[in-house]
C-alpha positions in Angstrom: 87.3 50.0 -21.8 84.0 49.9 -19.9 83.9 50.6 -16.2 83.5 48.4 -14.0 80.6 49.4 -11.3 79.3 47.1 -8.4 75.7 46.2 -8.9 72.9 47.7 -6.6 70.1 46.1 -7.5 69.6 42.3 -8.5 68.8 41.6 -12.3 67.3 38.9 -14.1 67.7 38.4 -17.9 64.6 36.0 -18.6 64.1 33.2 -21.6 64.8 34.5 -24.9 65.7 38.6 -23.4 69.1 39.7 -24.9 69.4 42.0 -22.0 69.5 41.8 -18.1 66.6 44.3 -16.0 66.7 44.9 -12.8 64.3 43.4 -10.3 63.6 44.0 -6.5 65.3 42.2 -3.6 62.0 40.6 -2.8 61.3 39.2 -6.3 65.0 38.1 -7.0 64.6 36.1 -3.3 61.4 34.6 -4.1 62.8 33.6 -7.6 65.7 31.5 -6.0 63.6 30.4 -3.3 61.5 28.8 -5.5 64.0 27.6 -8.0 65.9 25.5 -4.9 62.2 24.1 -3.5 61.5 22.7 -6.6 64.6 21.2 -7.3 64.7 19.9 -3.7 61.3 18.4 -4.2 61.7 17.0 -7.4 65.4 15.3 -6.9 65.2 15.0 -3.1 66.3 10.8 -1.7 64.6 10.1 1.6 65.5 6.4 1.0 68.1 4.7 -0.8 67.5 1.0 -2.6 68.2 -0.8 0.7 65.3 1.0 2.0 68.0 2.8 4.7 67.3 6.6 5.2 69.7 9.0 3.9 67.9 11.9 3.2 70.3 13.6 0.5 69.8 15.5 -2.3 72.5 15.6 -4.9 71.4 18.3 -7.7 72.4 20.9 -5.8 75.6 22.8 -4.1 77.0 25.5 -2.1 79.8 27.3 -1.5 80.9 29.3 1.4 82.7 32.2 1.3 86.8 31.8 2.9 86.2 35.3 4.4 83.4 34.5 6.6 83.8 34.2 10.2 84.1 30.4 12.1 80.2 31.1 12.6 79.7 32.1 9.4 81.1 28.8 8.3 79.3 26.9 11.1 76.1 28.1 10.1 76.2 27.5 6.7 77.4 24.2 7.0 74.3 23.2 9.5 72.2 24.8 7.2 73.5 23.3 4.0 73.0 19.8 5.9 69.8 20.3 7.3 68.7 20.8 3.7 70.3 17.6 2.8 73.2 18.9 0.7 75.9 16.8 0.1 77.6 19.0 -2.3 79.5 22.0 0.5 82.4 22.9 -0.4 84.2 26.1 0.4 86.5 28.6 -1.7 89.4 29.2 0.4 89.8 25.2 -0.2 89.6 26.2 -4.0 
């Protein structure tokens, strides 16, 4: 039986890699940065058919932690919204 250890550093195991490497903080950030802009921009609805604005975008989620604190929570939530997430859900819910 392997221990189990917490990880340290971030790791990444790219296309066609049979193993994981570890990257910096900075590049791992960057990475999902990107990763959520594009999706945003590529998926994002500023308008449904009816021509109303709803400014949603439905490819993506998040989930909150149930250990956070109530501002924790609040925060997330305004930031998940101002993104235009509709897909917030939360794991003590789970």
């Amino acid at each position: 039986v392997h221990a189990q250890t917490r990880l340290t550093q971030p790791r990444i195991r790219r296309p066609g890699a049979d193993k994981f490497e570890e990257i910096t903080w900075e590049e791992a950030l960057d990475k999902i940065a990107r990763a959520l802009k594009d999706d945003r921009d590529a998926n994002f609805i500023a308008k449904n058919d009816a021509g109303v604005t709803v400014n949603r975008w439905l490819t993506t989620g998040m989930l909150a932690a149930s250990a956070a604190s109530n501002e924790a929570g609040y925060i997330t939530h305004k930031v998940a919204r101002s993104w235009g997430l509709l897909a917030l859900d939360n794991q003590a819910r789970v």
